[in-house]
KESE-776972 format. One record per residue: residue in one letter; x, y, z of N, C-alpha, C in turn. Coordinates in steps of 0.1 Angstrom, whole numbers, plus 5000, padded with zeros to 4 digits. Layout:
BEGIN
aXYZXYZXYZ ...
This chain:
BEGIN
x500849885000500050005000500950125000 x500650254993501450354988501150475003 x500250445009500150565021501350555030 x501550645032502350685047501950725058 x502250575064501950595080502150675089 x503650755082504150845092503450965090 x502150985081501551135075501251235090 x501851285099501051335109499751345107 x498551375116496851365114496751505110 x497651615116497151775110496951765096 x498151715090498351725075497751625069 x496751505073496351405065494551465068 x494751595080493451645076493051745067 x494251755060494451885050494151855038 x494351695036494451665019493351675010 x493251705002492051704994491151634996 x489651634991489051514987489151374979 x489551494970490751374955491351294963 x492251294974492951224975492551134987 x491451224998490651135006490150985001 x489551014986488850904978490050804978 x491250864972492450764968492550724977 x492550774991493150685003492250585013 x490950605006490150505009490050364998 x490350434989490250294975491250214978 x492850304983493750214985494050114997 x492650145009492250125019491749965018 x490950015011490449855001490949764995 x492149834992492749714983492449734969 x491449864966491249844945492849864942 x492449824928493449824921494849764925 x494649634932495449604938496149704942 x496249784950497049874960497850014946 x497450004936497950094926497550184921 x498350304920497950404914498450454903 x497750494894497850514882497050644874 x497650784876496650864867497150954858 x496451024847497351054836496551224834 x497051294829496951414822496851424808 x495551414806495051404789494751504784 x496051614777495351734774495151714754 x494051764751494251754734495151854728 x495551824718497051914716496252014704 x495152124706494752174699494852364708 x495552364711496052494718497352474726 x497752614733498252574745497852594756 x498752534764498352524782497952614789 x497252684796496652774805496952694820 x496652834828497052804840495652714848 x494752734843493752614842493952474842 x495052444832495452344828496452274839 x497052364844497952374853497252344867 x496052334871495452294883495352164884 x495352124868494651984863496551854870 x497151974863498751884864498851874877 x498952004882499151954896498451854902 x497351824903496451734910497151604901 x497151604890497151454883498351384887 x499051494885500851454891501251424907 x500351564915500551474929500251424934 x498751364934498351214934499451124935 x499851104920500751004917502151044928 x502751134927503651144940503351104953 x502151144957501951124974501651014975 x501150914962501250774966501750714957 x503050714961504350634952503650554940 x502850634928501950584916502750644904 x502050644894502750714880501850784875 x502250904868500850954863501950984848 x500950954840501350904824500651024815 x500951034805500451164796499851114785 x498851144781498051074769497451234765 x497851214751497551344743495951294738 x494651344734493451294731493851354718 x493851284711494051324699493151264690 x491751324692490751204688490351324673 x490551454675490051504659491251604653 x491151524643492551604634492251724629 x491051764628490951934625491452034632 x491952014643492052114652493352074661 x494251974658495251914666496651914653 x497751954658499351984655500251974658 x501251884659502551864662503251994674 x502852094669503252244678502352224691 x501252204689500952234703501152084708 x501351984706502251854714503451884716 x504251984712505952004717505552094729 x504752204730504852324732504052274749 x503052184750502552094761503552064772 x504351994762505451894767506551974776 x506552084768507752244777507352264788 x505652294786505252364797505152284807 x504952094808504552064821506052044826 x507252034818508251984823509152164828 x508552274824508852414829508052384844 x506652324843506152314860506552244868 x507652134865508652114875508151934874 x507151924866506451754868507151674861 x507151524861508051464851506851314849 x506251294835505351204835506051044835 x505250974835505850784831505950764820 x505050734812505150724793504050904787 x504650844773503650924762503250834757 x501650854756500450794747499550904745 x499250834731498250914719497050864719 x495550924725494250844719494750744704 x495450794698495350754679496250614681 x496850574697497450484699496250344699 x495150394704494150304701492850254693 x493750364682492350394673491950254665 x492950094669492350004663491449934672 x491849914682491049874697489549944699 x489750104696488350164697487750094688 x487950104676487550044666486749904664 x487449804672486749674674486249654685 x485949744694485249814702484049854698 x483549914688482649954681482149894674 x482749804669482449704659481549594669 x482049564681481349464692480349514698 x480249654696479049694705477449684692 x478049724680477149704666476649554667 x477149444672477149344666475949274682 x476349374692475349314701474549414707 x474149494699473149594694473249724707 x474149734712474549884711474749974711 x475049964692475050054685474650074674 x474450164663473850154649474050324644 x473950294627474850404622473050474617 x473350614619472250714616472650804603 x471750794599472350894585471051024582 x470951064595470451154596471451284595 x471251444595471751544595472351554613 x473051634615473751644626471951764633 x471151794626470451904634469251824632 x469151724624467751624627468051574642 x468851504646469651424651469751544667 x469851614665469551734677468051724679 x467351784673466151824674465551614684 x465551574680465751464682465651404701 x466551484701467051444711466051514734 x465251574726464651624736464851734746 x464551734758465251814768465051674781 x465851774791465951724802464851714811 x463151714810462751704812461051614801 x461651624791460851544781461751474774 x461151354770461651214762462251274751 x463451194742463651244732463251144725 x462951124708462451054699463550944692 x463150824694464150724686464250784670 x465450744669466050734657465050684647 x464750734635464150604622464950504621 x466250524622467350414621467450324630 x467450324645467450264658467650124658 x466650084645466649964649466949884638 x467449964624468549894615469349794618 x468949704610469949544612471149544613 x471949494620473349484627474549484611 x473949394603474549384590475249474582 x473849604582473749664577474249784583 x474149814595475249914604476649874598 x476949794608478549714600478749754586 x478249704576478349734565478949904563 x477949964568477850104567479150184575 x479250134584480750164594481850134588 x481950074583483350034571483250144562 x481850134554482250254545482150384551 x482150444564482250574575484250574572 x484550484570486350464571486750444560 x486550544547486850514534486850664527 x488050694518487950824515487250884508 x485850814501485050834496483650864506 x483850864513482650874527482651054531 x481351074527481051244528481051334547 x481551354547481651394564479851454564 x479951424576478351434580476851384576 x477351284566476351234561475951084569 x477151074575476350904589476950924597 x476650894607477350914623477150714630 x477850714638477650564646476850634661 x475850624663475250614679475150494690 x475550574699475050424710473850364709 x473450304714471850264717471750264728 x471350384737471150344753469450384755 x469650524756468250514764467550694760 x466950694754465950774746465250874755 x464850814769464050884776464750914789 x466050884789467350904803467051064805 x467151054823467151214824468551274821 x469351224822470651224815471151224800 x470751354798470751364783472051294772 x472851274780474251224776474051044773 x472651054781472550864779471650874762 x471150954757470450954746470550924731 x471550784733471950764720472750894714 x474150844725475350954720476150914707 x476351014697477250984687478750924694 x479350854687480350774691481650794682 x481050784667482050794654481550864645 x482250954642481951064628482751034616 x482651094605483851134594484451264597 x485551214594486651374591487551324581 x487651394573488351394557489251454561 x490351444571491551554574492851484576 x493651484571495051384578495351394591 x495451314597496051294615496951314614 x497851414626499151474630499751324633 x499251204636499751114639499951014627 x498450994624498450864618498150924601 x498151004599497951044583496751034578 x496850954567495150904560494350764560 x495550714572494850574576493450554578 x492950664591492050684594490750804584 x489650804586488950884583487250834588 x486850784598486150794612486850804623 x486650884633487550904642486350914655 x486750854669486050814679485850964686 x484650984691484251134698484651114713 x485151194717485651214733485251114739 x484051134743483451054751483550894746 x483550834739483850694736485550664737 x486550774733487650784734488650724750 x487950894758488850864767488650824778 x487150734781487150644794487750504789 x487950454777488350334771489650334771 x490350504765491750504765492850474782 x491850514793492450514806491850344812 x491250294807491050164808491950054801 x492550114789493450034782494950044789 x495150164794496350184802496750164813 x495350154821495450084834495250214842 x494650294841494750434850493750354864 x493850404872493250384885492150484888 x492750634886491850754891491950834883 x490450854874490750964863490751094865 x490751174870490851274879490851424865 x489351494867488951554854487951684867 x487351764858487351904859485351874860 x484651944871483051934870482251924859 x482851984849481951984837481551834833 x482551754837482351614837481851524845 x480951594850480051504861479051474852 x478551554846477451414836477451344828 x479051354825479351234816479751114821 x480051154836480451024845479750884844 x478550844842477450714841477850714827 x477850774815478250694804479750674806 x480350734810481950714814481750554816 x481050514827481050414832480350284822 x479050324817478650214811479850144799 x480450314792480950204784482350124789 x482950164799484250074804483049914808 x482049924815481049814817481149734808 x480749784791480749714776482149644777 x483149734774484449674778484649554783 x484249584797485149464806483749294802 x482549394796481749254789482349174777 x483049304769483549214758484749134764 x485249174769486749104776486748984785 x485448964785484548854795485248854811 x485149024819485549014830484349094837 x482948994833482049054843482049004857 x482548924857482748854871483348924880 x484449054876484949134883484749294877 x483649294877482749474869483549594879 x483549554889483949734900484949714906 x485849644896487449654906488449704892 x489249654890490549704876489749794865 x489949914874488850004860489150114867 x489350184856489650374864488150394871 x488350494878487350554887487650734883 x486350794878485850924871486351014890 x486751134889486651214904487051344894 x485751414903485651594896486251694901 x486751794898487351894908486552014906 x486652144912486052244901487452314899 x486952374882487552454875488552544883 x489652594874490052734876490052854869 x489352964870488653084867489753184871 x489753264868490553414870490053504864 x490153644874489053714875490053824861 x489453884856489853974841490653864831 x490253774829490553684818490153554814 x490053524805489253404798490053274799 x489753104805490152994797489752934786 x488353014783488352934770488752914758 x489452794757490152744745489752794733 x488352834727487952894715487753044715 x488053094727488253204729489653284735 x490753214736491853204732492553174720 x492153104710491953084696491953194689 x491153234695489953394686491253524690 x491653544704492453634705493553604699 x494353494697495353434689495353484671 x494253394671494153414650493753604644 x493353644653492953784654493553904657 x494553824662496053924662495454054676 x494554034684494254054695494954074704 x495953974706497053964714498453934703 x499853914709500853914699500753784704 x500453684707500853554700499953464715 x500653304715499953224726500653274737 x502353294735502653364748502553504748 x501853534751501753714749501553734765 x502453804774502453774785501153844791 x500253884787498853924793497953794790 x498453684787497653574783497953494794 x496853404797496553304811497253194803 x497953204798499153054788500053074797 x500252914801501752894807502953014803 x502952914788504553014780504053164781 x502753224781502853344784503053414800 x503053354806503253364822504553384823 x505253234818506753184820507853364813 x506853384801507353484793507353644804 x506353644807506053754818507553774829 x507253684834508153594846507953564860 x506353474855506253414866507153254872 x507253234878507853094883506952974881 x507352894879506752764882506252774894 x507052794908506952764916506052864923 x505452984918504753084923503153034919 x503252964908502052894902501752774910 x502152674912502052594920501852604938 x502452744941501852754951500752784955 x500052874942498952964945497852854938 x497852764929496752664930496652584946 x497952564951497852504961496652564974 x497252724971496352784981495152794976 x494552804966493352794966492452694965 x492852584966492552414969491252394956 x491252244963490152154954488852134961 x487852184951486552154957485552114948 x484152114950483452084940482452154938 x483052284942482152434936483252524924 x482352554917483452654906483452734912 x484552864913484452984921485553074909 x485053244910486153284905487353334914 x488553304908489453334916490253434918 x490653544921490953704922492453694919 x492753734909493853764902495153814914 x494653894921495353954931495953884938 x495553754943495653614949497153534940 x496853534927497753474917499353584920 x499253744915499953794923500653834930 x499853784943501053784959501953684959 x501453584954502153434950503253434945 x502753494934504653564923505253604935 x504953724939505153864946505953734956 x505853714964506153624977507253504968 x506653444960508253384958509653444952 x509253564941510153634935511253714946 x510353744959511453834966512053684971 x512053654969512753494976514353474966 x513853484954515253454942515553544934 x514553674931514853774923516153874924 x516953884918518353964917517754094916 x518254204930518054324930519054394919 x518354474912518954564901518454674902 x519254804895518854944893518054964882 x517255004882516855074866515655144870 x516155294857514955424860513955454847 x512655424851511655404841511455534838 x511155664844511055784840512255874846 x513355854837514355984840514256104846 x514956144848515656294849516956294856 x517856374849519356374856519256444866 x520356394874520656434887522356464887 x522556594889524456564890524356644903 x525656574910526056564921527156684916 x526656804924527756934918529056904928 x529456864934530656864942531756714942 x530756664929531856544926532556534912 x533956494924534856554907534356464894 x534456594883533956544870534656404863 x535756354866536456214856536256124867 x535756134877535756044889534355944888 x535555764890534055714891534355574904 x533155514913533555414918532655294917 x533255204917532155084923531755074929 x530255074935529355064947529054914946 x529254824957528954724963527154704966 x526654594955524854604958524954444961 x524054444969523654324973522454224958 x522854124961521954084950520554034950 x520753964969519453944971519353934986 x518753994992518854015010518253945016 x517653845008516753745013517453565011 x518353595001519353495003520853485006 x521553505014522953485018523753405005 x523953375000524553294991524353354975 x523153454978523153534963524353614955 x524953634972526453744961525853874961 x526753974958527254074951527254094940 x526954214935527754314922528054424920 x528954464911528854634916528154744906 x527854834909527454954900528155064897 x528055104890529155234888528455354894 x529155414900529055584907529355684901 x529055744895529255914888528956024896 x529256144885528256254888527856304884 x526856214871525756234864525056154864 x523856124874523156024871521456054868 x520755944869519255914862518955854875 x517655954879516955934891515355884885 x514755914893512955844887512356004889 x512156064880510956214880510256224892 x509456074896508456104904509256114919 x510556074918511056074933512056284937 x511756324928511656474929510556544934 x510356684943509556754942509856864947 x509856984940510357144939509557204953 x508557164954507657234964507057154972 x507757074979507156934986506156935000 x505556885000504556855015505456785022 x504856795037505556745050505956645047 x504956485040505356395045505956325034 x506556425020507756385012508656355017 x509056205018510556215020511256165008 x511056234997512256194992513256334986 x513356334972514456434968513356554970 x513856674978513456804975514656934981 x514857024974515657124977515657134995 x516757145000517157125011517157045024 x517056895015516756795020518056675018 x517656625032519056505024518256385020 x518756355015518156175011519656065006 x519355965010520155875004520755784990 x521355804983521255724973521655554976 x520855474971521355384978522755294971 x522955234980524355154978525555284976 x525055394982526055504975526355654985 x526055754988526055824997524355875002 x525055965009523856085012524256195005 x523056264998523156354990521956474998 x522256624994521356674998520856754984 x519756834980519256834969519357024972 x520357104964520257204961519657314952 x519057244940517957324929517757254918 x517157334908517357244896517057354888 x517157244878517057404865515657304850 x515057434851513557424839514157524827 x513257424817513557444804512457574801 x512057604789511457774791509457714792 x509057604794508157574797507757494814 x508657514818508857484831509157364838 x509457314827509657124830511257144836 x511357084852512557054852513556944842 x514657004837515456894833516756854840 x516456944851518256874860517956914874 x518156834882518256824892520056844899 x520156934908521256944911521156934928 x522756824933522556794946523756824947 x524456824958525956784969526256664975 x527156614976527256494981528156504994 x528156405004528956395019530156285016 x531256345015532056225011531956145020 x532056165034532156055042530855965047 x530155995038528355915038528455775036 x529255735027529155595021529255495032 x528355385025528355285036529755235038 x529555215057530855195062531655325065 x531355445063531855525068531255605079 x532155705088531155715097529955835101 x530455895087528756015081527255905076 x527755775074526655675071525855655077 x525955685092525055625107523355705107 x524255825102522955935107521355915102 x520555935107519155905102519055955091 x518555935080518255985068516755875061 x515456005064514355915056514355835043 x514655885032514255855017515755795013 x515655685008516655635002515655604988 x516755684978516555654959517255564955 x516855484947517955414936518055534924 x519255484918519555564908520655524896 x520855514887522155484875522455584873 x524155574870524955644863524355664849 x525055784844524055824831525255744826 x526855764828527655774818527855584820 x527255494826527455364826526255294828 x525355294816523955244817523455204799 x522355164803522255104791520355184791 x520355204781518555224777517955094771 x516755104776516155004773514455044771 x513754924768512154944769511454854778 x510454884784509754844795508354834789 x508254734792506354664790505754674805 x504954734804503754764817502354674814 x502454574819501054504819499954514829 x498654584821497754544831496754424828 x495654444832494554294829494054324818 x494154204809493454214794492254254797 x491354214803489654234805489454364813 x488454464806487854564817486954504823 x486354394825485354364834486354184837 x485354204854486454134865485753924859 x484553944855484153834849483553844833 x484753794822484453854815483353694803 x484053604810483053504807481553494809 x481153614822479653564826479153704816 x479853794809479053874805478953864785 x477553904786476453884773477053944761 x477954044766478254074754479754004743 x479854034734481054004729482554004733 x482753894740484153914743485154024741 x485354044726486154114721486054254728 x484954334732484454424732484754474746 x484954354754485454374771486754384771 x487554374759489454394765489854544765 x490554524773491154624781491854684770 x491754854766492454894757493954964761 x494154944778495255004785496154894790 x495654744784496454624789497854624787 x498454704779500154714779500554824772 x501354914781501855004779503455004777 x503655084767505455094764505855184768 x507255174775508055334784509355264776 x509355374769510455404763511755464767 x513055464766514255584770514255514784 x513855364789514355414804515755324802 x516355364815518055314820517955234826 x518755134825519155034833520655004835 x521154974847522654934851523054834844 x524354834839524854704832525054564832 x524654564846524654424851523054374848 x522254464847521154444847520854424833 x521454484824521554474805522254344805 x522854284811523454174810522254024811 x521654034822520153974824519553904809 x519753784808518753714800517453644802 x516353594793515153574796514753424805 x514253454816514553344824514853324834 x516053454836516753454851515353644861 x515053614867513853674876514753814884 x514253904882515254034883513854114893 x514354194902513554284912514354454908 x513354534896513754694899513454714910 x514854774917514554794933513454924933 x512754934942511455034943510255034933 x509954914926509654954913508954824912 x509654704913508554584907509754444904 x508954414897509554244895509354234875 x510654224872511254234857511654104853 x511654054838512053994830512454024819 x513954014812514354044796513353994792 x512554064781512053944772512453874760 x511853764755512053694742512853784731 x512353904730512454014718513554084721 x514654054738515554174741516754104732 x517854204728518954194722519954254731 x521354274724522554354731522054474727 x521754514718521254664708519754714714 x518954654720517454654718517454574732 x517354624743517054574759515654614757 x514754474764513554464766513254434774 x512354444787512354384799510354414799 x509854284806508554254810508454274823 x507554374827507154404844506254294847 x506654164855505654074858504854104867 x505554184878503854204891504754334897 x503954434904504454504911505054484920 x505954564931505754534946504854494959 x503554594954502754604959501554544949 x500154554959499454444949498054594943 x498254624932497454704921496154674920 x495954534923494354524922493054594931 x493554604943492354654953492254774945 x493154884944493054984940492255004929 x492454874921491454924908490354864909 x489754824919488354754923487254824934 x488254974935487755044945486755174938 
């Protein structure tokens, strides 16, 4: 048995549901003491952080009870499935830190479905309808009135068969026959209503080419595909609670044809629902992700205002910021939306953990230090991360011309300014105390220079350094810095639920979702920063080079502030 005895009772009263279930099944002895569950995503997009709630659970299952959780792509319809989005899957779950047991393809069993289908026609079923796809609706009733058998229903087994072969021939017109179950016409479970099973699609498979041309519909696909592989706990998303009783009948057909009715409710995956994950100013839906994608709505699948892994990873959130914050918001079996603000702190809270403090000034203005000699320069000693001892050092260069932030100036300041204003000291940090003597405006009154004094004996470690001083600025050297461009992301959606509202998606995005600041400065060590390594502008936020930055062309992504932006904008 895979539990641990040693689980303290606080923490074995913490575990999920999901996993309560597993630890009573393995209580019993199903599955002879095994666990087995898989992550079946279809390779017709990419991954969302949605998706990402799904991995986690599927994957730590299998961890917490020394099991395997195996990856099976559903690759049941070639219209909408590509080699790109199976590489690009594969990045993302092994970027989230998971590592699967095998790769398997639905299309791995498209011969097994197959005489699967063929056995259920032959002991009635199933049978082929060659009705319209909207006869065949209308058909079908509501949830509270019977729906109408088929004219077909009760077509001879022969002549189904017959007809199923030619559904698998490239002469076969798509939409002109379908294969249905034969269950039950008047089920309040509309899903029991003589479900389509097998269609035509005239499209080459990313896998199998032109072998194929009927291909098995979801639902006959993937309770058969986790039964062929041995899965234990299929572990899937609420929407899939009413497919759960056909889930089951047909593994039932299964284990009939395989003549193991003797043992019906033991060696057979078991269906467990979670609810969704929602986030508040943005969409998971895959056809609505599509739409922002082919529409050039956004710049691509990673477009870092996109709820896509690679657009997160692109932003620069962590794996590990994402996996904490599903964590905290747990598994239940209510949909809820979940407040972006929350996703956030998570970043926010692990980035100050690894993030390399660096300089950089998003809105300029020089500052010269009038009493430092003009060819004179030194290295200032910056810490790289105060939160880890082992992060090291770097140094920055000292002038006496440097690039302060606009907003940390003010000519005519209130009491409880502490930062730069004429006759005030403030600190630069990693660097002296300076006091702020005037500045000088252009003939419209815009200051363009800020002019201070410096205390030579201010610097840290010396003993002018001690004295109280409120405001400490960051700042770069003008004459040892690099310019760069800064991406400012806010929330794609102006409205906080943009799924529950009537109108046109398109028409709810945020037309202030990313803003460009051009001309700002960053320290050299900080130009040196490639995409991937997690960077903190000190006073300012949490940075990534992006994909697009060069040696010539510095590009950096503001992944989350300091502080958390959302209350403010909900106020």
């Amino acid at each position: 048995m895979a539990i641990n005895e040693e689980r303290p009772e606080e923490e074995k009263k913490s575990i999920s549901f999901v996993e309560q279930i597993v630890e009573k099944d393995l209580e019993e002895g199903k599955n002879a003491g095994r666990i087995q569950t898989r992550f079946p995503p279809e390779p017709n997009g990419y991954l969302h952080i949605g998706h990402a709630k799904a991995i986690c659970m599927d994957f730590g299952v299998a961890d917490n009870y020394n099991g395997v959780c195996n990856l099976r792509f559903d690759d049941t319809n070639p219209s909408k499935e590509n080699t790109e989005y199976v590489e690009n899957i594969l990045n993302d779950i092994q970027w989230l830190g998971f590592k699967w047991g095998n790769i398997y393809y639905a299309s791995d069993y498209f011969e097994k479905l197959w005489e699967f289908a063929v056995w259920m026609i032959k002991n009635g079923h199933a049978y082929i309808d060659e009705q319209t796809a909207e006869q065949i609706a209308e058909q079908k009733g509501t949830p509270t009135t019977p729906g109408v058998a088929s004219p077909y229903r009760d077509r001879p087994v022969e002549e189904s068969l017959e007809l199923f072969n030619k559904m698998n021939t490239p002469e076969a017109v798509e939409g002109s026959m379908v294969l249905r179950a034969k269950i039950d016409m008047a089920n309040a479970n509309m899903h029991f209503r003589d479900p389509i099973i097998y269609r035509i699609i005239q499209i080459p498979h990313h896998r199998t080419g032109t072998k194929w041309h009927a291909y098995p519909m979801y639902d006959f696909a993937h309770g058969q595909s986790d039964f062929f592989e041995g899965v234990t706990h299929s572990i899937c998303t609420l929407e899939f609670v009413p497919h759960r009783p056909l889930y089951d009948l047909f593994i039932d057909y299964l284990k009939e044809m395989r003549g193991e009715t003797e043992n019906l409710h033991d060696f057979r995956p078991r269906q467990i629902e979670f609810n969704r994950l929602n986030l508040t100013y943005t969409v998971m839906s895959k056809r609505k992700l599509h739409t922002l994608v082919d529409e050039h709505l956004v710049a691509g699948w990673d477009d870092p205002r996109m709820p896509t892994l690679c657009g997160m990873r692109r932003r620069g959130y962590s794996p590990e910021s994402i996996r904490n914050f599903i964590k905290s918001i747990g598994y239940t079996k209510f949909d809820a939306l979940n407040d972006m603000a929350l996703l956030e702190a998570a970043v926010r809270e692990d980035l100050n953990k690894k993030a390399l403090r660096v300089s950089a000034v998003l809105n300029p203005v020089k500052l010269v230090i009038t009493n430092y000699p003009d060819n004179q320069t030194e290295e200032m000693e910056a810490i790289n991360n105060p939160e880890d001892e082992t992060a090291g050092t770097h140094t920055i260069t000292f002038s006496k011309n440097l690039w302060i932030e606009r907003d940390d100036f003010m000519e005519d300041a209130p009491k409880k300014f502490f930062r730069m204003t004429p006759g005030k000291e403030v600190r630069l940090k990693n660097a002296y105390i300076v006091m702020c003597t005037g500045c000088t405006k252009d003939e419209n009154g815009n200051i363009i220079e800020i002019q201070a004094e410096y205390d030579p004996i201010s610097k840290s470690g010396m003993e002018g350094a001690n004295r109280k001083v409120k405001g400490t600025l960051h700042w770069v050297s003008a004459d040892h810095c690099h310019k760069a461009q800064v991406r400012v992301y806010d929330r794609l959606f102006e409205v906080e639920n943009p799924s529950a509202d009537e109108r046109d998606f398109r028409e709810l995005l945020n037309p202030e979702s990313l803003k460009t600041i051009d001309n700002c400065y960053v320290e050299n060590y900080a130009a040196e920063r490639k995409p991937g390594e997690y960077l903190q502008f000190q006073r300012i936020g949490y940075f990534m080079a992006d994909l697009d930055s060069t040696a010539d062309n510095l590009v950096f992504n503001k992944t989350v502030g300091l502080k958390d932006a959302w209350a403010k904008q909900k106020k």
